[in-house]
Steps between C-alpha positions, in 0.01 A plus 500: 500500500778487226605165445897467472754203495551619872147460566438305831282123334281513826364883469502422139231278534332674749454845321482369093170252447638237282877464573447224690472303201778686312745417830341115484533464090913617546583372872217211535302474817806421753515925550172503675581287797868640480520729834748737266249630293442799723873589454615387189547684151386449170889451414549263808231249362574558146890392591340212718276385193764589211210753362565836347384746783363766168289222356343483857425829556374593171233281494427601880434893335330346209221354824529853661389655087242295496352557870534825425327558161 
């Protein structure tokens, strides 16, 4: 899956092992019980959170390097 700032959060976290902590370190724990996870974007929760989408997603690919190697 490539990981973009378009990326849905929910299938985020259900196809990379790990960004569940990335989304909880930048949006804290309130996403998870949040029914708009399923349909909202990277952006979206970045604006939400006043949190550089890029930062997010970089360190998403950095988990998908290392699940990889």
């Amino acid at each position: 899956m490539e990981i973009t700032k378009n990326s849905v959060i929910g299938e985020v976290i259900k196809e990379v092992p790990g960004a569940e902590e990335v989304i909880r370190k930048y949006f804290g724990g309130g996403c998870f019980t949040c029914p708009g996870i399923n349909v909202e974007t990277i952006t979206f929760g970045s604006a939400m959170h006043n949190v550089d989408p890029e930062k997010i997603v970089e360190d998403i690919k950095k988990l998908q390097e290392k699940n990889t190697a």
